[in-house]
PALUM-681382 format. One record per residue (C-alpha): x, y, z. Coordinates in steps of 0.2 Angstrom, whole numbers, plus 5000, padded with zeros to 4 digits. Layout:
BEGIN
XYZ;...
This chain:
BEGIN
500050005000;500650174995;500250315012;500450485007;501450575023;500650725028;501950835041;501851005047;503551095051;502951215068;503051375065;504451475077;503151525089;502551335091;504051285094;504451415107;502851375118;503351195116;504951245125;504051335138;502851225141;504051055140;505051155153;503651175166;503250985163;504850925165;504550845147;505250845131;504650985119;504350855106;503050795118;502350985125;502151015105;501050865104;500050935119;499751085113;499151005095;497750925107;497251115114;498151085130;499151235133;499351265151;500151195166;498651145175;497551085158;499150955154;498750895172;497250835170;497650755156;498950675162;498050615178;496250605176;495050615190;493650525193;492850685203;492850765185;491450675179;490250765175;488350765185;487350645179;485950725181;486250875168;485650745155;483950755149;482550645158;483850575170;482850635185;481250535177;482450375172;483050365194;481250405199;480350265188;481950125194;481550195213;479750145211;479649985202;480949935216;479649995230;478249925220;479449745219;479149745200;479949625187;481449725181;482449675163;484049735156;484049745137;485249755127;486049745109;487149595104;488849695099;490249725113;489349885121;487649815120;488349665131;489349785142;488149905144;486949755150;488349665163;488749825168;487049895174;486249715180;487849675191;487549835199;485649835204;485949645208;486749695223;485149775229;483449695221;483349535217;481749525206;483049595188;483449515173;484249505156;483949485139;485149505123;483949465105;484849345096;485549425079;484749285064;483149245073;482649435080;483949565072;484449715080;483449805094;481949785099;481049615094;479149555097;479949395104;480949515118;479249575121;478249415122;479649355135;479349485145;477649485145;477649305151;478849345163;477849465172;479149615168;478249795170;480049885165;481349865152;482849985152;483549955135;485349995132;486550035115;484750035105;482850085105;483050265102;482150215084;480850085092;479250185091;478150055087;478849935099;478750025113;477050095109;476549925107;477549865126;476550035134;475049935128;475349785138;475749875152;477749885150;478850025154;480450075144;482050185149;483050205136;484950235138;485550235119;487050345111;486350325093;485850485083;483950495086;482550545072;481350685073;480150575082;480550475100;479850325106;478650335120;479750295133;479450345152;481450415149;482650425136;484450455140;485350505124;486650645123;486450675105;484550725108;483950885102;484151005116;484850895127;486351015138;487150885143;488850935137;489750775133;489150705119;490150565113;489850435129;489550255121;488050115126;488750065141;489350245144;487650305144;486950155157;488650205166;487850385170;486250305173;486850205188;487850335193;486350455195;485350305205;486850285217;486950475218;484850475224;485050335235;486750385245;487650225239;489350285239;490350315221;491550185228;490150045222;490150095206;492150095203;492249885202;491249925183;492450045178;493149915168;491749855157;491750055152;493450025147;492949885134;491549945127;492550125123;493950045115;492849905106;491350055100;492750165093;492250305103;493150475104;494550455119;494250645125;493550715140;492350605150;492650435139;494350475142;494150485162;492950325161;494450225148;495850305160;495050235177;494350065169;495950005160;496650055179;495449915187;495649775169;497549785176;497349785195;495549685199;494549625183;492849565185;492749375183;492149365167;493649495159;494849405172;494449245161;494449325144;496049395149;496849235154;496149135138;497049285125;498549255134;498649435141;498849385160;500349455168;500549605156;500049785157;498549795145;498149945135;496550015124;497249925107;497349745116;495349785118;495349815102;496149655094;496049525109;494549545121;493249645112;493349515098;492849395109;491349455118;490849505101;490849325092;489649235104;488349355094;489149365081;488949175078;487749115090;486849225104;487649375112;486749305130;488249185132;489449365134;488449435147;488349275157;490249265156;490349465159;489149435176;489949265181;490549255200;491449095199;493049105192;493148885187;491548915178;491949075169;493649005161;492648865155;491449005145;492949105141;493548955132;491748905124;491649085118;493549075110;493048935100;491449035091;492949175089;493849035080;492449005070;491849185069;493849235061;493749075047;492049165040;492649345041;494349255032;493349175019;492149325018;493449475016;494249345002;492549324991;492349514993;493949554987;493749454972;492249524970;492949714970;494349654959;492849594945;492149734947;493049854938;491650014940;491849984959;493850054956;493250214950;491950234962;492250344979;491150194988;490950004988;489249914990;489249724991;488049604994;487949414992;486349304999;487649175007;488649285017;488349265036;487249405044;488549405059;490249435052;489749585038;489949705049;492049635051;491949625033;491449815029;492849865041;494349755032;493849835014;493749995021;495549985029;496049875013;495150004998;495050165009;493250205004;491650195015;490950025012;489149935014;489149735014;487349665014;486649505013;484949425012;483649375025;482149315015;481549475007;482549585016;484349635016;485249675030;486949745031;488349855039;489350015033;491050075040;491650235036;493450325030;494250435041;493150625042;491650555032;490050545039;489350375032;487650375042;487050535034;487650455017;486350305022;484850445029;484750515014;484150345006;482950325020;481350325009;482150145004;482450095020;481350005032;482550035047;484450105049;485250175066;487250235069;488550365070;489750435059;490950315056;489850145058;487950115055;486649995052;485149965039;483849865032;482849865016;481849755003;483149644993;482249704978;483049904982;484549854986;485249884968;484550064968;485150084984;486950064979;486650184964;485950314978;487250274990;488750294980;487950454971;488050554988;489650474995;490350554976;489450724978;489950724997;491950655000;493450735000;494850674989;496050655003;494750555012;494850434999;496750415001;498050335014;498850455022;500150435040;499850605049;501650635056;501450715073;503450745075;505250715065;506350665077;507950565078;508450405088;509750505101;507850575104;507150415111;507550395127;506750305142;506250455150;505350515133;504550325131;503750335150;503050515147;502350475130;501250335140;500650465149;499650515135;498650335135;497350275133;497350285115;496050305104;494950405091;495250585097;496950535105;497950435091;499550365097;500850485091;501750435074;503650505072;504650495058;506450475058;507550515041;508950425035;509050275044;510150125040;510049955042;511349875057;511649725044;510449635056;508949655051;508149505043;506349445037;505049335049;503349265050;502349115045;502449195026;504049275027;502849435028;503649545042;505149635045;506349625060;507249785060;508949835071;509250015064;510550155064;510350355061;511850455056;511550555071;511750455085;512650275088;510850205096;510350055088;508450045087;507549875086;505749885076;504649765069;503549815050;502149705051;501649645033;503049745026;504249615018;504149705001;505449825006;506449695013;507849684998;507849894997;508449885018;509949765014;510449864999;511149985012;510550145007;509550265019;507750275019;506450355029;505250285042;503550315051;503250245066;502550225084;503650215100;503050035109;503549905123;504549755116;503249645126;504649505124;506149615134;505549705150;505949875150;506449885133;505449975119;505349965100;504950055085;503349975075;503450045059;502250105051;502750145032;504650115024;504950215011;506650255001;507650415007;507750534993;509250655001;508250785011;506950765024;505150745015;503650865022;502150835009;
């Protein structure tokens, strides 16, 4: 792949209140610039960033409806009323659920869960949720990650004599449902000034606002810190502000006192014993609450999130590893059979979007396969496949394009669709779905930015290896958890050499091990370029080149770091700024 590297030499002035700033930090100025690129320009705003305080959240009860939401929980728990927890099937949904039925457990008795099975019910709420509850004598649901679009539903549960409280972070339509509450940031003329909190997030405020009315001390509340932290890194959530207070605090208790059920997840990826950050969220545990769902039903996650017994939980840690087995061979064969598929497709090449759909391909999985073509094509991507008449699908999104406006504008085809910017949902008769794609790829054209379209590295700082020290590595983890909002700062460093070590590795030959040398310093820098081989034979030809990278713990040497590079590209005598 080809990135285009986009650096911005700092102007004098920048540079000189990096100086000033690094100096009443005791950092380096490399790293005060890269505060100061995030808006942090003072003393006292870098230390909160640095140490975030759980004091800082903000009052639960400056979100719209959240006084109605306690007040309605207060009296179906005086009245002894059937409580259930709802949620959706992805990593949030299933979060969100544990999160808010471990924590009313520990005071009422008569509560519930229910996550819809994906294939047999689809995405939020289902008659058959509703039927269950109606046998089961439930008079109120609090729904959580979906049901901001559920008007009939709902309608259809008041009824029958069931209550909703929506806790949902999905952008609402004109209309709501009739809820008793509905908690949602993103409502019109809601005030509550965080907007970007996720599912869980949402039912985290919720619980925190209940504690806060019955004097149940915050303490109670600072064991679920850690599903927070999961469902943040796994939804893809901006890290800023309050997410980044709740990601900062619950990767703090996933590394010092996980519940059970992430204590087991954590022992079957193989991450005991190491400090664990937002990215192996990403790419170890989030994976794997999501795959029960994905392949068969997301319940099995939330049993395993809410188990006590640790002997029981390992053995559903390992039952749910083996459907993330399975669920990886499909996305494998899936990606595979798209790709052909976008290779045959010549048109698709010249488009600014791709939209795929094929009645075989697995309901659960398409959602993993409209993120890979994304990453692989760099355009926003829709994968759909067929449900009787229907088709359902997923669309992912390129960086800075909004892809669920892209899918509202189609909405007289649609007969549901829900999201954010960057990931979104959507059904609609299989018979539209080819002038669906003709609408879709219409407004992504009229709408996208050419650089949108493209790969690009944002260079955050050239620096050279005499720069790397231990101290600069410790203080640049002060700027964890890492995230959308918060991207893990990428350096460059020019004219590098190789030591004469380096040498090719992996299963396929497809990875680089690097030991490298600048002509500034005599440091020798280990690296790794994952799926980088290509360049392998340039690198021994012992000529310089140029390298993009982030700064990283070699997890196999305490106390060392290494470079993970990012893009190789040749040297061409002076340093590049495009």
């Amino acid at each position: 792949m080809h990135f285009k590297w986009n650096y911005q030499t700092p102007t004098p002035d920048k540079q000189k209140a990096a100086e000033e700033l690094g100096e009443k930090l005791n950092i380096s100025p490399i790293l005060a610039s890269l505060l100061i690129k995030r808006g942090i320009t003072t003393e006292s705003a870098a230390k909160r960033f640095f140490r975030p305080q759980l004091a800082d959240l903000i009052n639960p009860f400056l979100m719209k409806d959240m006084d109605l939401a306690v007040d309605r929980l207060n009296d179906a728990m005086g009245r002894k009323e059937r409580i259930l927890v709802y949620g959706d099937y992805d990593v949030d949904g299933c979060t969100a659920v544990a999160l808010v039925y471990k924590f009313l457990r520990q005071y009422y008795s008569n509560i519930d869960y229910y996550i819809p099975d994906r294939y047999d019910e689809g995405y939020g709420v289902s008659r058959k949720g509703l039927e269950y509850a109606k046998e089961n004598g439930v008079k109120l649901i609090i729904i959580l990650d979906c049901g901001i679009k559920a008007i009939e539903e709902i309608a259809y549960a008041k009824s029958i004599g069931i209550d909703f409280i929506i806790c949902d972070h999905h952008v609402p339509d004109e209309q709501m449902p009739p809820a008793v509450a509905i908690l949602n940031p993103k409502r019109e003329g809601d005030t509550y000034p965080f907007k970007d909190l996720c599912g869980c997030g949402v039912g985290f405020k919720f619980m925190q606002a209940f504690a806060k009315n019955n004097g149940i001390p915050f303490s109670r509340l600072i064991p679920l810190l850690d599903f927070c932290a999961v469902s943040i890194a796994a939804d893809l959530v901006p890290v800023v502000d309050e997410n980044r207070i709740l990601a900062f605090h619950g990767l703090k208790q996933l590394n010092q006192n996980p519940s059970v059920g992430l204590k087991a997840i954590i022992d079957i990826c193989g991450l005991s014993g190491r400090e664990l950050s937002m990215s192996d969220i990403v790419f170890k545990i989030g994976p794997r609450i999501n795959a029960s769902g994905r392949m068969e039903n997301g319940k099995e996650s939330v049993d395993l999130l809410v188990e006590r017994d640790l002997g029981y939980a390992l053995n559903a840690a390992k039952h749910i590893n083996e459907y993330n087995e399975q669920r990886k061979d499909v996305d494998r064969h899936m990606t595979e059979e798209a790709n052909q598929i976008v290779a045959r497709l010549e048109n698709q090449k010249h488009q600014s979007s791709i939209v795929l759909y094929d009645e075989n391909w697995k309901k659960g999985v398409i959602g993993i396969v409209a993120s890979r073509l994304t990453e692989i094509y760099f355009r926003p991507t829709v994968v759909l496949t067929r449900d009787d008449n229907l088709a359902t699908g997923s669309a992912r999104s390129v960086a800075g394009f909004d892809v669920y406006s892209a899918i509202k504008s189609c909405r007289d085809l649609l007969l549901n669709f829900g999201g954010h910017t960057y990931a979104a949902g959507l059904t609609l008769k299989w018979n539209d779905v080819t002038e669906f794609r003709k609408r879709f790829q219409k407004y992504v054209e009229d709408h996208i930015e050419p650089e949108q379209t493209e790969a690009i590295i944002d260079i955050d700082a050239i620096i050279d290896f005499k720069d790397i020290t231990k101290k600069l590595h410790a203080d640049l983890k002060r700027f964890s958890p890492f995230g959308p909002g918060n991207t893990k700062p990428i350096f460059c460093t020019t004219n590098v050499y190789d030591f004469g070590t380096s040498k090719v590795v992996g299963r396929e030959q497809e990875h680089i091990k690097l030991e490298l040398v600048d002509s500034k310093s005599n440091n020798v820098m280990n690296g790794i370029a994952f799926g980088q081989s290509a360049s392998a034979r340039y690198i021994k030809s012992k000529r310089g080149f140029d390298i993009a990278y982030t700064i990283e713990d070699n997890v196999f040497k305490r106390g060392a770091m290494q470079l993970q590079i990012e893009d190789i590209r040749p040297n061409e005598g002076e340093d590049r700024e495009d």
